[in-house]
Backbone as CSV, one residue per row, in Angstrom:
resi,resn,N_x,N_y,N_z,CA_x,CA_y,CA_z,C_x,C_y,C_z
1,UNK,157.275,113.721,72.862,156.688,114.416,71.721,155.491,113.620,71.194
2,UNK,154.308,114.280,70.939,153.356,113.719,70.170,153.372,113.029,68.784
3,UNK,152.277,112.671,68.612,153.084,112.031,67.160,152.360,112.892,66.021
4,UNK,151.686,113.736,66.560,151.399,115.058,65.718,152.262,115.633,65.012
5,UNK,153.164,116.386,66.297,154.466,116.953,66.126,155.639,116.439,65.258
6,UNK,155.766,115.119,65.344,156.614,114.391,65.191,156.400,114.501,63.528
7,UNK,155.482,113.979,63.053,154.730,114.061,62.015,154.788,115.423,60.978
8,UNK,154.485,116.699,61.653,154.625,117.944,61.177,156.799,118.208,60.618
9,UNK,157.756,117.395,62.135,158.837,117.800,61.969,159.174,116.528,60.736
10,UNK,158.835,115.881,60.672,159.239,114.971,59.533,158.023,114.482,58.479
11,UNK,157.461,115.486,57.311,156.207,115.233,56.893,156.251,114.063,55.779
12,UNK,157.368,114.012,55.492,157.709,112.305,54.236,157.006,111.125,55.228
13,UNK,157.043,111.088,56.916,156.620,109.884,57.847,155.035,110.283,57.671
14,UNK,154.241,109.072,57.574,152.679,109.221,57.890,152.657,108.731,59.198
15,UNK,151.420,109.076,59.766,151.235,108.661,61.283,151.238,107.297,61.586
16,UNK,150.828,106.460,60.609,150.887,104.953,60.772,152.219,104.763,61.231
17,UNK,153.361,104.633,60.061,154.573,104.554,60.495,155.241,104.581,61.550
18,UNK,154.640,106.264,61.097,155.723,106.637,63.340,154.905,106.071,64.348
19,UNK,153.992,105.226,64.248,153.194,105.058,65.653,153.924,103.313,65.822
20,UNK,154.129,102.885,64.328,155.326,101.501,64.373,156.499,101.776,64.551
21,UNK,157.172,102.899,64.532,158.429,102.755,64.656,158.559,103.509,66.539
22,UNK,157.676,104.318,67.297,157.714,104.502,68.028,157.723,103.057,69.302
23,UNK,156.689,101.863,68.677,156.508,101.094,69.123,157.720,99.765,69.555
24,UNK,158.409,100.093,68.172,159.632,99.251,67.696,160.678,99.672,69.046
25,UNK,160.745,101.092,69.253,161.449,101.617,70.334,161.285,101.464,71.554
26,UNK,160.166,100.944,71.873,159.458,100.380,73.228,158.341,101.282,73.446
27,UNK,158.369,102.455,73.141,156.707,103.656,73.669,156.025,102.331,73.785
28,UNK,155.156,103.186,74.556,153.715,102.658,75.022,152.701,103.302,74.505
29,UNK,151.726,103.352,73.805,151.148,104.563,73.128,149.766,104.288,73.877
30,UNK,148.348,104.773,74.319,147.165,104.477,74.870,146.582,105.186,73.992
31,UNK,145.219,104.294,73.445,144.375,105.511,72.983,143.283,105.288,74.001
32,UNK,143.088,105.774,74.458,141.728,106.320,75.572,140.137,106.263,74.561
33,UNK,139.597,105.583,74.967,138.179,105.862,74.536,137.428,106.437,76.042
34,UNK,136.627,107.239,75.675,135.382,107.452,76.595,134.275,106.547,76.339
35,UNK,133.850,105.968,77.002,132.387,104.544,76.891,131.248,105.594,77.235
36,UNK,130.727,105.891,76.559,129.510,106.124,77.120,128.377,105.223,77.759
37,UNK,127.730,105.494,78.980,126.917,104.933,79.856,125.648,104.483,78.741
38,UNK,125.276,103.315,78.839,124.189,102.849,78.524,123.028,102.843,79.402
39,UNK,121.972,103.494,79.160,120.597,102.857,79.752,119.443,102.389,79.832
40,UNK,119.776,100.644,79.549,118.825,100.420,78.845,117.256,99.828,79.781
41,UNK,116.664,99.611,79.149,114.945,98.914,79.619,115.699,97.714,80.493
42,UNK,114.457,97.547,81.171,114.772,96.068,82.068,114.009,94.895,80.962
43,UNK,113.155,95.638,79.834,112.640,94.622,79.184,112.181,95.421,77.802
44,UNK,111.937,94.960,76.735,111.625,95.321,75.652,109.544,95.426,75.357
45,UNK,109.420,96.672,75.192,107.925,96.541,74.581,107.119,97.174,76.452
46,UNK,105.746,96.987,76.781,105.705,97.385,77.611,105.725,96.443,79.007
47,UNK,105.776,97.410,79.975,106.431,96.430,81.347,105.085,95.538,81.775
48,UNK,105.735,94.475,82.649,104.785,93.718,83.097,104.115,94.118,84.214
49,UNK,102.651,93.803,84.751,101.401,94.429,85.358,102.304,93.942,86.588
50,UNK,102.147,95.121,87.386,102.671,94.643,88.773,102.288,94.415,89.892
51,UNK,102.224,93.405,90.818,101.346,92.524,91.440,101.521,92.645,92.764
52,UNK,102.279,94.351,93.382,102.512,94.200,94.395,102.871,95.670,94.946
53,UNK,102.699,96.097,96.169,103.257,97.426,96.561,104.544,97.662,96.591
54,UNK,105.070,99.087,95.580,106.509,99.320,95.530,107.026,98.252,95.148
55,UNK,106.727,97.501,94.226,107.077,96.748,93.469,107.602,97.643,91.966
56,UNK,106.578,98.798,91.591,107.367,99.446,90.410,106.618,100.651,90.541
57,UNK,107.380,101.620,90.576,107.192,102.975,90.475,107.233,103.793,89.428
58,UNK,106.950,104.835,88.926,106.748,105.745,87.643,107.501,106.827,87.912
59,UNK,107.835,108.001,87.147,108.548,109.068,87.449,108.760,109.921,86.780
60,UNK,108.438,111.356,86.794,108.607,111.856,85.213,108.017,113.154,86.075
61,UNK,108.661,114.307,85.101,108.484,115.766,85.009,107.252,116.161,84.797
62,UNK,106.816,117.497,85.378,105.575,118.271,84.421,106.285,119.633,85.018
63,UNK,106.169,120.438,83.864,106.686,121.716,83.874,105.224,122.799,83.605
64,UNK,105.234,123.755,84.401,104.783,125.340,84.542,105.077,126.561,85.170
65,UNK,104.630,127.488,85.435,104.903,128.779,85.485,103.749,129.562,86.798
66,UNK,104.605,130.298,87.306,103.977,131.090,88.217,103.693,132.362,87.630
67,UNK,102.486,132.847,88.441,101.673,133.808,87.792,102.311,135.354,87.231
68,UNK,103.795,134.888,87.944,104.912,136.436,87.377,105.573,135.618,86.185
69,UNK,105.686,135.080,85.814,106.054,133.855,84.429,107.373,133.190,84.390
70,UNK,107.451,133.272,85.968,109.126,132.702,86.084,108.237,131.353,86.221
71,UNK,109.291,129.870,85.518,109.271,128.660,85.559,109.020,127.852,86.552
72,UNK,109.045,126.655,86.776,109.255,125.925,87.877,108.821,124.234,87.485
73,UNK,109.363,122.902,87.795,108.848,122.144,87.392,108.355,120.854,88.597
74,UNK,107.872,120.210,88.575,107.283,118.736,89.395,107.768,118.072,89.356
75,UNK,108.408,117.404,90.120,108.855,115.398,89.751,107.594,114.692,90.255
76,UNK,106.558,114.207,89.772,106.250,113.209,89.892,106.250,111.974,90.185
77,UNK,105.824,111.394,91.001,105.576,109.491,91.112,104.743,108.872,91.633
78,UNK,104.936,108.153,90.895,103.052,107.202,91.075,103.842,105.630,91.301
79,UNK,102.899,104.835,92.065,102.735,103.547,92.806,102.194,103.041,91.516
80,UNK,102.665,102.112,90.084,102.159,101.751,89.458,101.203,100.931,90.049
81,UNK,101.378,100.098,91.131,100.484,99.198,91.505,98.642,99.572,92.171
82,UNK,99.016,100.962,92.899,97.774,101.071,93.959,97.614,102.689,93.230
83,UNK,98.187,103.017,91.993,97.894,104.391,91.986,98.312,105.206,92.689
84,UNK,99.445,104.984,93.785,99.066,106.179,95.122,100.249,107.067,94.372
85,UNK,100.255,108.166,94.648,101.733,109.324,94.907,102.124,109.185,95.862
86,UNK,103.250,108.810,96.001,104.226,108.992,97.145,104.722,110.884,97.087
87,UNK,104.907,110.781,95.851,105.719,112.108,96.024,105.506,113.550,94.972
88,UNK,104.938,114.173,95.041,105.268,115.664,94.513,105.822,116.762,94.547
89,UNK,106.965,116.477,94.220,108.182,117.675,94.311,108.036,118.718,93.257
90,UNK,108.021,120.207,93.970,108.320,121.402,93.394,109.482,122.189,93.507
91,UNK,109.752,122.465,91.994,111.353,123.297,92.476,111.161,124.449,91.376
92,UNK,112.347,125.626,90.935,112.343,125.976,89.839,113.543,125.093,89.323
93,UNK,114.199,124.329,89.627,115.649,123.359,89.126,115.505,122.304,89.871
94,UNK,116.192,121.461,89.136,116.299,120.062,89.517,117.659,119.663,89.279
95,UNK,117.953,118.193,89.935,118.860,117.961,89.569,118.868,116.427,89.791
96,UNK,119.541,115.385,89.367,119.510,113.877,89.871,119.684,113.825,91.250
97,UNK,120.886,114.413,92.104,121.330,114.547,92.913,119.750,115.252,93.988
98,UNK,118.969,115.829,93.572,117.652,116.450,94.491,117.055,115.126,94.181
99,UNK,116.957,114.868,93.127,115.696,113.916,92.757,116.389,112.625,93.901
100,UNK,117.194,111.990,93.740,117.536,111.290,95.054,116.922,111.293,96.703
101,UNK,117.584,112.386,96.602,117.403,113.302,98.296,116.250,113.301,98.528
102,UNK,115.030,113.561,97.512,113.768,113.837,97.852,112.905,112.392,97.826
103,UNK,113.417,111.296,97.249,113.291,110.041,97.222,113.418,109.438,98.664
104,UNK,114.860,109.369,99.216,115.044,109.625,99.945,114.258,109.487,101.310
105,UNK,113.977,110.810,101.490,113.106,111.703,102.771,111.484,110.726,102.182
106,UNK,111.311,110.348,101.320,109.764,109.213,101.277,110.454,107.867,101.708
107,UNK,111.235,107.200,101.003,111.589,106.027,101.559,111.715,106.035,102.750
108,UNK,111.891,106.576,103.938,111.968,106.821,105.040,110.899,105.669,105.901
109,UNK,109.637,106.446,105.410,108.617,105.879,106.170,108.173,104.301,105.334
110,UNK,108.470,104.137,104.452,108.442,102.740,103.776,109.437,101.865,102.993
111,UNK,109.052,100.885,102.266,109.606,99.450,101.616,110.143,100.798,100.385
112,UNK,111.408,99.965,99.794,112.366,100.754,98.817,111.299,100.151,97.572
113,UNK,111.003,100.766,95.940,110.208,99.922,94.904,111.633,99.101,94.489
114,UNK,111.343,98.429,93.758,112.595,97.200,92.877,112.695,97.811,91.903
115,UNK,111.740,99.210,90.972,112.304,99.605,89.894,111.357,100.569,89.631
116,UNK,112.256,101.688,89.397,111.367,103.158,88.634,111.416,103.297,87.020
117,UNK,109.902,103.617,86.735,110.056,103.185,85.213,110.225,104.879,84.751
118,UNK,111.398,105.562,84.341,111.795,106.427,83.510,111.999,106.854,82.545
119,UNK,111.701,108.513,81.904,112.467,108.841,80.152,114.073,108.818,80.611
120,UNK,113.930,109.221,79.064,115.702,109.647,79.145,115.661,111.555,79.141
121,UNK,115.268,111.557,80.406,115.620,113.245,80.719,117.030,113.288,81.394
122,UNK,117.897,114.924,81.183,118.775,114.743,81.711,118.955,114.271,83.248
123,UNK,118.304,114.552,84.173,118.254,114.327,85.387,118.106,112.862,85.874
124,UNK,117.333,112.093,85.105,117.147,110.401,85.050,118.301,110.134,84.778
125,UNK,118.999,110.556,83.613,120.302,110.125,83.377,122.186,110.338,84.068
126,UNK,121.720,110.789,85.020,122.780,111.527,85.860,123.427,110.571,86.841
127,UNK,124.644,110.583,86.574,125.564,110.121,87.502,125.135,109.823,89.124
128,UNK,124.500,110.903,89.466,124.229,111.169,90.752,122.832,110.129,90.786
129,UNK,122.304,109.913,90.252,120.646,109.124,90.396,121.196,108.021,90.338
130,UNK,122.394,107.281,89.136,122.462,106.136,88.782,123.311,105.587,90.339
131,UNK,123.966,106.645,90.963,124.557,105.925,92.149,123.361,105.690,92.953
132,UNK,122.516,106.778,93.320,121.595,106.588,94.738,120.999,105.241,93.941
133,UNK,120.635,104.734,92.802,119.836,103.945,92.509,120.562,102.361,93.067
134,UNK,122.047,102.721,92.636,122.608,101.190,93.178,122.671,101.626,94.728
135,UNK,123.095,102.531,95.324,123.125,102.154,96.846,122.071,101.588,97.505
136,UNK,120.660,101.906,96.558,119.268,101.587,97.192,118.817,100.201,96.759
137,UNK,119.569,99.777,95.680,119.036,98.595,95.198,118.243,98.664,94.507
138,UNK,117.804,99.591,93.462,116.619,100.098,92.594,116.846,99.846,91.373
139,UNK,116.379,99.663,90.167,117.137,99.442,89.379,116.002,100.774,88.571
140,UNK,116.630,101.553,87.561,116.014,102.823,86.534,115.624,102.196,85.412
141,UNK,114.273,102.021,85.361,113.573,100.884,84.021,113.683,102.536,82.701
142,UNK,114.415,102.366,81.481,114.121,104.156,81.491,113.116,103.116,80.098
143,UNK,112.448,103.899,79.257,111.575,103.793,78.170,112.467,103.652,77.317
144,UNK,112.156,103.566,75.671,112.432,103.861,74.841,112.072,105.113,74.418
145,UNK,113.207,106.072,73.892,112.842,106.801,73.040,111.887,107.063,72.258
146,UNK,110.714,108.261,72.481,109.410,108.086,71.579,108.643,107.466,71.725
147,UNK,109.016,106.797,73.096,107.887,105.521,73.514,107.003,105.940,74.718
148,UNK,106.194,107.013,74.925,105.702,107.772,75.905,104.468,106.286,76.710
149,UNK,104.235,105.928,75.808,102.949,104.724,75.966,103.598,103.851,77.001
150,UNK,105.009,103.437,76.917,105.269,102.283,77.918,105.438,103.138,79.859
151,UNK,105.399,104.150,79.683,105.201,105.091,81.357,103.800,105.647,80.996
152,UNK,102.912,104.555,80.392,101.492,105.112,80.420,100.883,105.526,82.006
153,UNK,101.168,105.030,83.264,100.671,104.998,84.088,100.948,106.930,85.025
154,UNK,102.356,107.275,84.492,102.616,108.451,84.487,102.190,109.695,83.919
155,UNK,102.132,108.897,82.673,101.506,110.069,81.703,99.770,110.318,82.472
156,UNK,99.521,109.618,82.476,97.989,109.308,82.980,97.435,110.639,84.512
157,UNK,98.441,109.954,85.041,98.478,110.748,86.142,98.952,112.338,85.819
158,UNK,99.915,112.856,85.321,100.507,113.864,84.678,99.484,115.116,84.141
159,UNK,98.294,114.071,83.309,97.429,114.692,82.707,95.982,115.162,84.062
160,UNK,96.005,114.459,84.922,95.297,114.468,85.592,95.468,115.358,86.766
161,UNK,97.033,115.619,86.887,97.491,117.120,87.597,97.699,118.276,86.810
162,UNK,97.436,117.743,85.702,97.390,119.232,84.739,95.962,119.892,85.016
163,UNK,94.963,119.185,84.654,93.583,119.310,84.030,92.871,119.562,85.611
164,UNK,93.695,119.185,86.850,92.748,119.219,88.284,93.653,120.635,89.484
165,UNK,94.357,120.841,89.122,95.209,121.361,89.961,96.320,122.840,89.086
166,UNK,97.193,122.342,88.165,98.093,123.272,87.787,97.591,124.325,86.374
167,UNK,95.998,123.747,86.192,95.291,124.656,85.170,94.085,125.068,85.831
168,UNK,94.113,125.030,87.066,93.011,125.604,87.813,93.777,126.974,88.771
169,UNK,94.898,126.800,89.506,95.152,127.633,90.520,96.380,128.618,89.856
170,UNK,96.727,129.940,90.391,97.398,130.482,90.241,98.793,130.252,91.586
171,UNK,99.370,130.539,90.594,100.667,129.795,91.889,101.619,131.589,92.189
172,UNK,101.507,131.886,93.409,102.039,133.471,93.357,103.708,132.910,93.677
173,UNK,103.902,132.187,93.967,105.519,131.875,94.579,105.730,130.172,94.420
174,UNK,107.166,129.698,94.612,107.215,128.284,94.644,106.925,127.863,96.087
175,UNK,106.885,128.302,97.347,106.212,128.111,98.170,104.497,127.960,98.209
176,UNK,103.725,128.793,97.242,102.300,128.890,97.115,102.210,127.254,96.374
177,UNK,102.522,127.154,95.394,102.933,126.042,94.407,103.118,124.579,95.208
178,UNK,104.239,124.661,95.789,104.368,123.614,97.174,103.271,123.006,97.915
179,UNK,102.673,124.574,98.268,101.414,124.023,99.240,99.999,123.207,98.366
180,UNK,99.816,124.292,97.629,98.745,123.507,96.687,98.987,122.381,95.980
181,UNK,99.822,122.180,95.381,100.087,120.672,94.735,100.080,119.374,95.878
182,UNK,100.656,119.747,96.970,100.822,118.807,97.913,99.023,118.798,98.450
183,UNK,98.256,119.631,98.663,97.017,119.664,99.039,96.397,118.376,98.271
184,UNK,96.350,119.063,96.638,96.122,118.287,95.325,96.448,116.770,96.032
185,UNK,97.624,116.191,95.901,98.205,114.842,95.627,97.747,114.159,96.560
186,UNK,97.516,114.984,97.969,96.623,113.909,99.088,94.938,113.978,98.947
187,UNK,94.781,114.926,98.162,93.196,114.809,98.366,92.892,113.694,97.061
188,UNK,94.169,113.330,96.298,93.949,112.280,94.951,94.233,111.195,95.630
189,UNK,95.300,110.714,97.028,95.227,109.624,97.145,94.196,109.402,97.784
190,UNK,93.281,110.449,98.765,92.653,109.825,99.324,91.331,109.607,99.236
191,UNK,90.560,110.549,97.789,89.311,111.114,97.606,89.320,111.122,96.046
192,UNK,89.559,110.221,95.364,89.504,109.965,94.232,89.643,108.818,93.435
193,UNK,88.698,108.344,93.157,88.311,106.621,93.214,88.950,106.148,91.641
194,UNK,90.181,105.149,91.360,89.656,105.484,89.684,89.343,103.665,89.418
195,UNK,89.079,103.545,88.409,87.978,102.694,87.958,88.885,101.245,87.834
196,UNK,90.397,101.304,87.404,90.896,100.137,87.243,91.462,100.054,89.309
197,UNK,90.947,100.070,90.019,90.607,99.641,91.285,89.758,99.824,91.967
198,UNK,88.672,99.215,91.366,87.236,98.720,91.508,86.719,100.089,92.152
199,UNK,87.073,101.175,91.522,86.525,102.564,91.824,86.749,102.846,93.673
200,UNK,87.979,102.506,93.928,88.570,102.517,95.070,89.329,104.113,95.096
201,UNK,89.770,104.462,96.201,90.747,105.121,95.992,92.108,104.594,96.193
202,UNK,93.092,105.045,95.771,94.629,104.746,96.184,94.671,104.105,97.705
203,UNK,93.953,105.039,98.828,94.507,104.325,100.203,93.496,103.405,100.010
204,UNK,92.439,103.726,99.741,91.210,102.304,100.201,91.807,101.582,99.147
205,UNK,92.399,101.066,98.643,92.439,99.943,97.669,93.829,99.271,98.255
206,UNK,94.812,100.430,98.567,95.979,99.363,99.452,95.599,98.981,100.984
207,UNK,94.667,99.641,101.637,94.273,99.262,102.709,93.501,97.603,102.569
208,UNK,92.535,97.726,101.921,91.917,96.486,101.164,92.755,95.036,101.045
209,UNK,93.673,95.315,100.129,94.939,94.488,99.727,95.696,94.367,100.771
210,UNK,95.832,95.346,101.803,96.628,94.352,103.006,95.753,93.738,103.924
211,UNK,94.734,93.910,104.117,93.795,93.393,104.928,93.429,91.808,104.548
212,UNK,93.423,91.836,103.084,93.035,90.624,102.510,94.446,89.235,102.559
213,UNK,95.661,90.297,102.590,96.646,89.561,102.450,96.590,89.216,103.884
214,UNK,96.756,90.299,105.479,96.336,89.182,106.241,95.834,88.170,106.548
215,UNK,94.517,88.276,105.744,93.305,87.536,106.345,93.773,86.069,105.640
216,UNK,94.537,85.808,104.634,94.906,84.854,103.981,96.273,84.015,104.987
217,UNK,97.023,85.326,105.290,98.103,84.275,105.805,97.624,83.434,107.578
218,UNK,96.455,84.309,108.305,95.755,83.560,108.993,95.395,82.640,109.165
219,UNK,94.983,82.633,107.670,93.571,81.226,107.191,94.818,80.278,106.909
220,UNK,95.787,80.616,106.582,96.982,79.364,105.842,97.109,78.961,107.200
221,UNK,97.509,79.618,108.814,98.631,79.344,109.399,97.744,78.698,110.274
222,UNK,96.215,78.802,110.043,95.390,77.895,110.792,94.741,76.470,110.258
């Protein structure tokens, strides 16, 4: 019997009592808490400049509409380091569990980053992301709340697929959508110079940086 019940059949007992005198009898009583998951920053204020490829990655939504006005949204990610996109995913739904999978199918051809800097959207926050993140060894840097400035490098980019691509074209299907955004994201890594890398583009500037890093471990090993 609960000690609800117990309580209702004898109302002179308060619950304190019967939960001592149940105890006195040997019960075992559990109260169960649920913990809620914490997720916090890898650091307080904004992250440190990162000095290396896939070293730290960005990640974040942009939501619009096809030209019949059904929805659909983007995952985004940007190479904090070289600017590049690895990835532009279109769906009308998402889920942690896609956002993985589609991670995923890019890591394939390269080095895993050490940390994606994230909001607290539901999908960042999902069971399913926080596992792929430990199986991969990744760790989810998420922001603070209200703190849009510390995933400045996202936002940046975000605005720059708004204003070049998803406010220019009409999207007739999520297949039409697919194709053009993906058009978009390679003609940005490869034909679009921006100024904090010496007006390079994304590939010419990591091409650059590995060339140089050869040419160094040469010069050391000679």
């Amino acid at each position: 019997m609960r000690i609800r019940e117990i309580a209702h059949a004898r109302p002179r007992f308060g619950y304190l009592r019967i939960w001592v005198l149940l105890r006195r009898e040997g019960w075992r009583i559990n109260h169960k808490r649920v913990r809620r998951r914490k997720h916090a920053a890898l650091h307080r204020g904004p992250a440190p400049t990162p000095v290396g490829p896939t070293e730290r990655w960005s990640m974040d939504f942009v939501h619009d509409a096809l030209a019949d006005g059904r929805p659909f949204r983007v995952l985004t990610v940007v190479d904090q380091w070289s600017r590049q996109s690895p990835l532009l995913m279109v769906g009308s739904s998402m889920s942690g569990q896609r956002v993985g999978e589609a991670l995923d199918f890019v890591l394939l051809a390269g080095p895993v980053p050490r940390s994606i800097t994230v909001d607290h959207g539901t999908e960042f926050q999902s069971r399913a992301l926080e596992d792929w993140a430990y199986r991969r060894g990744v760790q989810l840097d998420f922001t603070r709340p209200g703190k849009p400035t510390e995933n400045a490098f996202i936002e940046s980019f975000n605005g720059r697929l708004r204003d070049e691509c998803l406010n220019v074209h009409q999207f007739t299907s999520i297949e039409d959508a697919r194709a053009k955004i993906e058009a978009w994201r390679i003609d940005y890594n490869h034909h679009r110079p921006h100024s904090a890398l010496g007006h390079q583009t994304p590939v010419e500037f990591m091409r650059q940086q590995q060339c140089t890093g050869t040419t160094e471990k040469v010069a050391c090993s000679g």
